[in-house]
C-alpha positions in Angstrom: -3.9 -13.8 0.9 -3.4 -10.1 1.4 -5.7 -7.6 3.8 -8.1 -5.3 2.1 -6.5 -2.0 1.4 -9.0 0.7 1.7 -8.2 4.5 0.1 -10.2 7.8 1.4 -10.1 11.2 1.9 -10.6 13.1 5.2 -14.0 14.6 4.7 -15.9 15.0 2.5 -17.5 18.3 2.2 -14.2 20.6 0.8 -13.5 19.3 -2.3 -13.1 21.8 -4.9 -14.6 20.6 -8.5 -15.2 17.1 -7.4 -19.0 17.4 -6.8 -21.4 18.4 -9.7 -22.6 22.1 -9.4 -25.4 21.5 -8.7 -24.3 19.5 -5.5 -23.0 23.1 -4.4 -25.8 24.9 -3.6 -28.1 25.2 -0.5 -30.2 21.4 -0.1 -28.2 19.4 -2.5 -25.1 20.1 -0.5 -26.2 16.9 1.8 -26.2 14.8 -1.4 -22.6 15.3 -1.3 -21.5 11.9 1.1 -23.7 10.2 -1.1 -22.0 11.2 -4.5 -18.4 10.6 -2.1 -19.3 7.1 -2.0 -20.0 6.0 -5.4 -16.1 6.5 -5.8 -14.3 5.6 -2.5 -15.1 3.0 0.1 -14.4 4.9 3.0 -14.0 8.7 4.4 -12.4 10.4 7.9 -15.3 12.6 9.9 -13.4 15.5 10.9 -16.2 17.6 11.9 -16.3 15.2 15.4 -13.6 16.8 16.8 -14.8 20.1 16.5 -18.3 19.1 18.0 -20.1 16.3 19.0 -22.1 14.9 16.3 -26.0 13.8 17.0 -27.3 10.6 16.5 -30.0 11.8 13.7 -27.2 13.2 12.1 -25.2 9.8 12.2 -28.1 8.4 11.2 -28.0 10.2 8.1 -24.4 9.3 7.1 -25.4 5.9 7.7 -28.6 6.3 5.1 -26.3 8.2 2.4 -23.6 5.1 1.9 -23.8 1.9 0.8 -23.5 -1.4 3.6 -19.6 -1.8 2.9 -18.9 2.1 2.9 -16.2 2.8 6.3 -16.4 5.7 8.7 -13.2 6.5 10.7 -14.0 9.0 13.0 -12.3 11.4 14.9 -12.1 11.8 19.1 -13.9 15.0 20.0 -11.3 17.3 21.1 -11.2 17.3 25.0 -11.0 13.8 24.8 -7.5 14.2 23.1 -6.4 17.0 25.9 -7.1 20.1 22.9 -9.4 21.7 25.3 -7.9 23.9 28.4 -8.6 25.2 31.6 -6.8 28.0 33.3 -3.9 27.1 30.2 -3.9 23.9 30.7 -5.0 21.0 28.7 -8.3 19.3 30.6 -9.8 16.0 30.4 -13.4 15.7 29.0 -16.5 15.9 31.2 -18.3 12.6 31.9 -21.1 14.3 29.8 -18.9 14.3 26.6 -17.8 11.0 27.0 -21.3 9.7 27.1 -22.5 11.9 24.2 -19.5 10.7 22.0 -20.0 7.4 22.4 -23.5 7.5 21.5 -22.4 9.4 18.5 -20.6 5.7 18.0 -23.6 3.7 18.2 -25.1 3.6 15.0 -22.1 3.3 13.2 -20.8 0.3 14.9 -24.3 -1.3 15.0 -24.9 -0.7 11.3 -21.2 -2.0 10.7 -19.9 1.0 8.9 -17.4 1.8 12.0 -13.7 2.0 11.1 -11.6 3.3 13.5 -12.0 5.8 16.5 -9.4 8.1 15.6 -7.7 9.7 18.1 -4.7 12.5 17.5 -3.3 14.0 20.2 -1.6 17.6 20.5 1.7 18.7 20.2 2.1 19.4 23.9 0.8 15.8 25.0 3.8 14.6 25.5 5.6 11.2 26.3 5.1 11.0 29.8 3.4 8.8 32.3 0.4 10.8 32.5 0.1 10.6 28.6 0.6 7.1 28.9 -2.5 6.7 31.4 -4.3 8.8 28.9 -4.0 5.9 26.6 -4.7 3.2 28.7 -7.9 5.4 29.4 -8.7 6.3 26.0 -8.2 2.2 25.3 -10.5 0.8 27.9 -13.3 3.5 27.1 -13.8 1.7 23.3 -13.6 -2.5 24.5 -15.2 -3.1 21.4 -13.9 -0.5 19.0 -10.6 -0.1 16.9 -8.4 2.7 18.6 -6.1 5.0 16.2 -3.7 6.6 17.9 -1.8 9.8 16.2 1.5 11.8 17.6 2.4 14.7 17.3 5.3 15.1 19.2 9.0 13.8 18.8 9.5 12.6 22.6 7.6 9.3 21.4 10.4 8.5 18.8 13.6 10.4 19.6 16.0 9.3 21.7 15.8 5.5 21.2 11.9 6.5 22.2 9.9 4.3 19.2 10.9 0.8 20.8 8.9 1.0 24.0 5.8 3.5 22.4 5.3 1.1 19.6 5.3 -2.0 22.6 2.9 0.3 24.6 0.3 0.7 21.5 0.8 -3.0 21.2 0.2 -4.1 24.3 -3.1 -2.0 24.6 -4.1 -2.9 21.1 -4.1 0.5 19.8 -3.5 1.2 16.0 -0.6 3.7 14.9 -1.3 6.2 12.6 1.5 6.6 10.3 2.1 10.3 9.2 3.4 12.4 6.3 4.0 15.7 7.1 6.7 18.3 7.1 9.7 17.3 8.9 10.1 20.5 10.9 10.7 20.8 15.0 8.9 18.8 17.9 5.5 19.1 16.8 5.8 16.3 14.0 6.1 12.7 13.6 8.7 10.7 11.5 7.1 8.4 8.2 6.9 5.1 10.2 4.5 2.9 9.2 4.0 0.3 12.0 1.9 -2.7 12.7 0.7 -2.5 16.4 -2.4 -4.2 16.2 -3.4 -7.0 13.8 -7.0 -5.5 13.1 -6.0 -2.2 10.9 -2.8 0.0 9.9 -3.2 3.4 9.2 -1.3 5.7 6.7 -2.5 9.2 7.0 -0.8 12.0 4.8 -1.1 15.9 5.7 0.9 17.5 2.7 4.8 18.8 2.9 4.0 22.4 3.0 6.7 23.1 5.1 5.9 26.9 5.0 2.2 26.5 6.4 2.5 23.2 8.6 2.8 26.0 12.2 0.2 28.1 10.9 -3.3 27.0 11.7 -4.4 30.7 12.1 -4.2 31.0 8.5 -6.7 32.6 6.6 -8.7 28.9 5.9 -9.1 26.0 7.5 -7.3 24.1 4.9 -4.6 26.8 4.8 -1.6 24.3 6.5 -3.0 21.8 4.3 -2.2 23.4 0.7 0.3 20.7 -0.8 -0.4 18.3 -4.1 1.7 15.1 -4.1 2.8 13.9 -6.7 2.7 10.4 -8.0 6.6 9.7 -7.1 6.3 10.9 -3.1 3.7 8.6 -2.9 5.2 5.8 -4.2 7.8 5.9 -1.4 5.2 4.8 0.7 4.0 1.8 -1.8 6.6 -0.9 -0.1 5.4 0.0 3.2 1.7 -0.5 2.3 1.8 -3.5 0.4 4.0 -5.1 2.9 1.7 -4.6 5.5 -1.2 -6.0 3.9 0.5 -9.0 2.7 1.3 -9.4 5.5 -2.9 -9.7 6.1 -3.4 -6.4 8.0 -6.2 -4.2 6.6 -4.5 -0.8 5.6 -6.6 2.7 5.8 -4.9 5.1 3.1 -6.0 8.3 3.9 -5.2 11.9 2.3 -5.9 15.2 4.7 -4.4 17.5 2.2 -7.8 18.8 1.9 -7.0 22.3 0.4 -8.6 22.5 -3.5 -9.0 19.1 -4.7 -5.6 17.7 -3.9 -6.7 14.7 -1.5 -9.0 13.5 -3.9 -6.4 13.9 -6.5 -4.0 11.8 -4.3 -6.8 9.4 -3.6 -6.8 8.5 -6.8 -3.0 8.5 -7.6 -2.5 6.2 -4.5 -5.5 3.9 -5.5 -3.6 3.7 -9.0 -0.4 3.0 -7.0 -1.5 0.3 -4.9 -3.9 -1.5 -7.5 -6.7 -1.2 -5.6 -9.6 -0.6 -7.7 -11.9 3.1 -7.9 -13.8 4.2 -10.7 -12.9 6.8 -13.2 -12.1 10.1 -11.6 -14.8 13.1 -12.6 -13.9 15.1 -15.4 -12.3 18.3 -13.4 -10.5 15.8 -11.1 -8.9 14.1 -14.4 -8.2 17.3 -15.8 -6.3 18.5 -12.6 -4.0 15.2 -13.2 -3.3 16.1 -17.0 -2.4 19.2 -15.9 -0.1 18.1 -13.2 1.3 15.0 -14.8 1.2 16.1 -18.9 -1.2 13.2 -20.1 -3.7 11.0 -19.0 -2.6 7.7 -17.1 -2.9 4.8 -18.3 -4.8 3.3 -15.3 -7.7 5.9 -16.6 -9.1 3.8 -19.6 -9.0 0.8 -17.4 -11.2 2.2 -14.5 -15.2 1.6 -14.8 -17.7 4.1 -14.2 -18.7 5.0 -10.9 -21.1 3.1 -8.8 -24.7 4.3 -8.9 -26.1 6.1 -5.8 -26.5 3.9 -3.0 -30.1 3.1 -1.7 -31.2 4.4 1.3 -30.0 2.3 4.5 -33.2 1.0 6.6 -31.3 0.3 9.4 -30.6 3.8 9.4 -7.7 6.8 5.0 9.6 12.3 2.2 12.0 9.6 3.8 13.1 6.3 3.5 10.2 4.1 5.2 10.5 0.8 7.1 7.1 -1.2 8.0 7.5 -2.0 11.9 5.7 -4.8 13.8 
């Protein structure tokens, strides 16, 4: 029987005319995870890496979703070597550690933990200090899933993949696979590996080759401003399926987050991969008509969206082979 194949977006608070108006404005903006979930079964927190989340505020997340709803969520940065000292990348103090995995807590105890999501820089490179880096990052979650992201071509090139996909195997950590522009050191080639039984990862960043170096652009989401469409996607439908019938959960998620393209993928990929979402909200339909000339079929097919969950009391461009 083949693994449950989940499909997300990462984050949830950007999406141009997905949420109702009235979800826009001051209050009703934290109603917004809440309306998120009544379409897709899981979402990436982002807004961990920038800072460290409090446990009230977890809390919340936790009350706003329904029991089966998934959380990935990403390493705070100086725990993936993004923070420096004196220009150089720095390891996190003991303090961040601690507050980060308390951040964990109530998501693993209320079972709405995905994966711990950890993407490294372009500068941490394959070396054996990066390598101890993962064993540390490994042996700091014993009980979690650990996703593990590159962003640097030393741990492909050069005949490189064989013994980094055997590493991330050997410490159980799960490879993200990545779509992104194909452009210099500071990217990772469209493999889609198995490197621990519990969870593959596809993750998909656009192929705005014109915007991928620019993260000082003039939004956050700047780098990000690229709409698949439906045929890109399929290339990575083989790879997908395979893995899951091959009974590994797969995490689909879209970080195109620019407008309302991810959800727009979202949905394409859900269609794609016959995993079942409601019917997309009006504006999100209407940006596929435009983009695709009709309505798909899928559309009549698709029920309505769930209603709002209730309140919790225990308050996811080449040709691509599946590895492992």
């Amino acid at each position: 029987m083949a693994a449950e194949i989940r499909v997300g977006t990462c984050n949830w608070a950007d999406h141009k005319e997905f949420y109702p108006p009235e979800l826009e404005r001051g209050r009703r903006q934290r109603e917004k995870l809440e309306y998120y979930a009544r379409f897709f079964p899981m979402v990436e927190i982002d807004t961990s890496f920038y800072g460290l989340p409090k446990p009230e505020v977890v809390d919340s997340w936790i009350g706003r979703t329904p029991a089966g709803f998934r959380f990935n969520i990403k390493a705070f940065r100086s725990l993936t070597r993004h923070e420096r000292e004196n220009g150089r990348p720095r390891p996190p103090t003991d303090e961040e550690v601690r507050d980060f995995l308390a951040a964990l807590s109530p998501l693993r105890d209320s079972g709405r933990l995905g994966a711990v999501h950890y993407q490294f820089p372009p500068w941490f490179t394959n070396r054996p200090d990066a390598r101890d880096v993962l064993l540390e990052t490994r042996e700091r979650h014993p009980d979690d899933i650990v996703a593990v992201e590159f962003r640097h071509r030393s741990w492909f090139d050069n005949d490189a993949w064989p013994a980094t996909e055997d590493l991330l195997r050997e410490l159980d950590c799960v490879y993200v696979g990545v779509d992104a522009p194909q452009l210099g050191s500071g990217t990772a080639p469209p493999i889609l590996a198995i490197t621990s039984p519990k969870l593959c990862i596809a993750r998909f960043h656009g192929r705005n080759r014109t915007t991928w170096y620019r993260p000082d652009g003039p939004t956050s989401d700047y780098r990000f401003n690229y709409l698949y469409s439906p045929r890109e996607l399929e290339e990575w439908v083989p790879a997908i399926r395979e893995a899951a019938d091959r009974g590994t959960p797969v995490h689909v998620l879209l970080n195109n987050n620019r407008s309302n393209y991810a959800v727009v993928n979202a949905f394409d990929f859900a269609a794609l991969l016959d995993v079942p979402l409601p019917r997309p909200p009006q504006p999100i339909l209407e940006r596929i008509v435009e983009r695709d000339g009709s309505v798909p079929a899928w559309v009549a097919e698709a029920p309505p969206p769930t209603e709002p969950a209730a309140a919790d009391p225990s308050s996811g461009q080449a040709s691509l082979d599946i590895d492992g």
